[in-house]
N, C-alpha and C positions, 0 to 999 in steps of 0.2 A: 504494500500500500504506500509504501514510504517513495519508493520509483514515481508511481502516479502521481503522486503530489508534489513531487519536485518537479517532475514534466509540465505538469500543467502549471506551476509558477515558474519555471523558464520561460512559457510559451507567453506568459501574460506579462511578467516584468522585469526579461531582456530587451525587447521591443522599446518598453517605455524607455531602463533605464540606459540602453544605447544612444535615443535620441540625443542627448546633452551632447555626448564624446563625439558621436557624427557631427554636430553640427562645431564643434571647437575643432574639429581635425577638417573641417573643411567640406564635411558632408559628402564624406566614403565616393567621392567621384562625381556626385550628383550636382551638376550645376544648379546655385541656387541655393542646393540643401542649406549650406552653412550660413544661411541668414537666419533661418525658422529663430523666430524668439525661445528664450530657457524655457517661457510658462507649458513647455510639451513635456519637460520633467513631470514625472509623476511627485503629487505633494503629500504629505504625509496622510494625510484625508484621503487620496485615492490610495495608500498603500494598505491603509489602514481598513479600508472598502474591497479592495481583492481580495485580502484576509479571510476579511466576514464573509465573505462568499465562496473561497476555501474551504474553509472548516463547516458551511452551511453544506457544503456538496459533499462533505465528507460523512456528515450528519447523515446525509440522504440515502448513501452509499451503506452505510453500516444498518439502518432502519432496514431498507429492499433487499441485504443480503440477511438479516434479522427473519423476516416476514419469506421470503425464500425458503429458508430453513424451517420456518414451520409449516409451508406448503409441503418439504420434503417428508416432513416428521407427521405429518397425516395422510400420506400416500404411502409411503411405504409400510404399515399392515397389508394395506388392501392389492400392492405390489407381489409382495413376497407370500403373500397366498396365491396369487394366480399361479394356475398352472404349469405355464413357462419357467415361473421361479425354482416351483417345487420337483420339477422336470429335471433343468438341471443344477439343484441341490443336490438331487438324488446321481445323478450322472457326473460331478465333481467325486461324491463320496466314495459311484464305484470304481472311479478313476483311481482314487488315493487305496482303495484296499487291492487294486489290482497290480499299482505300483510296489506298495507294501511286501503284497505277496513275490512278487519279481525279484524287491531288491533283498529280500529276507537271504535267501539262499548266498548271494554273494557278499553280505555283512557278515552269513555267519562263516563262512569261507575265512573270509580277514581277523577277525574276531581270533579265530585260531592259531594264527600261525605268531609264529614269532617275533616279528615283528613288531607287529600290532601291541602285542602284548607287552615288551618292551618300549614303546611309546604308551603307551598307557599307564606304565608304572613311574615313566619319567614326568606324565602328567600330573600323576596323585602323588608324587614327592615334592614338584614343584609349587603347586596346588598347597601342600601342606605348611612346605616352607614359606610363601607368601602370608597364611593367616597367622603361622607364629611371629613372622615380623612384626604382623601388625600389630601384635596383642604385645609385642616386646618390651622386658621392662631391664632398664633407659630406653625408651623408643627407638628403633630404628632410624637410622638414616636416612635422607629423600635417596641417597644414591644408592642405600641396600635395597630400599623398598622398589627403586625405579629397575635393578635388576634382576631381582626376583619376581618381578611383573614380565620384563618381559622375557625371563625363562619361561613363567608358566604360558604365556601367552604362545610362546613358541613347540612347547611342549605339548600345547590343547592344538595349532594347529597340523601337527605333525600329524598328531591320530585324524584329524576331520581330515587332513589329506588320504592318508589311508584307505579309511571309507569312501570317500567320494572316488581316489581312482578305481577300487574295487568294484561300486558303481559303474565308473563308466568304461572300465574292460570288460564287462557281463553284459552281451547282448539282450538279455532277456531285461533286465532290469534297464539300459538306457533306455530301450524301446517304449518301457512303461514309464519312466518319465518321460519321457517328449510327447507320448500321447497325453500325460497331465498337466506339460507346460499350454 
């Protein structure tokens, strides 16, 4: 909202307040410009008048998306019953258990091997080390805590790697996500 309202007071009082400097520099090329008398500055009265009718449209703007929103919030019951809705409500959900079921087989595949399991234990060490810092008495340092954040952080994404390329090396299971993207 903050863009649009600078937009619209660039559009209103560059106009006005370039008049002055046009007409002192000579009137940007325009023969003639540079006589225009100062009184085309805008005066504290007209600044003070854009204002009010800034923040009046602003008013307006917040009111209509107000009153919007409760157009939304009494149509959607009568929405999400319609059959369309509940159609595919129901056709997301077989979506995701069919996904579910696809990618089970290949999680549990990784789940097993060693790997996996080896980053998983380096997640729940790091994991662990991170809340005793915090709980640390003399507290920890921003610099123990900043690396212990991002060992664990590195640790949690090693195993979500894991899974996910076990995911997307199992044909069965990409296939059922791309059909539920």
């Amino acid at each position: 909202m903050f863009h649009r309202h600078a937009s619209i007071l660039c559009l209103v009082l560059v106009p006005l307040l370039a008049a002055p400097a046009m007409a002192a520099k000579g009137g940007g090329g325009k023969k003639g410009a540079g006589t225009q008398p100062a009184a085309s500055a805008p005066s504290g009265d007209n600044v003070v008048a854009l204002q009010k009718k800034l923040q009046d449209a602003d008013a307006a703007i917040l009111t209509a998306q107000h009153e919007l929103e409760k157009v939304g919030e009494k149509l959607r019951p009568k929405f999400e019953s319609s059959q369309e809705w509940t159609d595919a409500q129901a056709a997301l959900k077989q979506a995701q258990a069919d996904r579910d079921a696809a990618v089970k087989p290949a999680l549990d595949r990784v789940h097993q091997s060693d790997a996996y399991k080896s980053a998983l234990a380096m997640k729940q060490k790091t994991s662990a080390q991170l809340t005793q810092l915090h709980s640390a008495t003399p507290p920890a340092t921003d610099e123990q805590l900043a690396d212990a954040t991002k060992a664990s952080l590195d640790a949690s994404q090693a195993v979500a790697q894991l899974e996910n390329d076990a995911v997307a090396n199992d044909a069965g299971a990409k296939e059922a996500s791309a059909e539920l993207a």
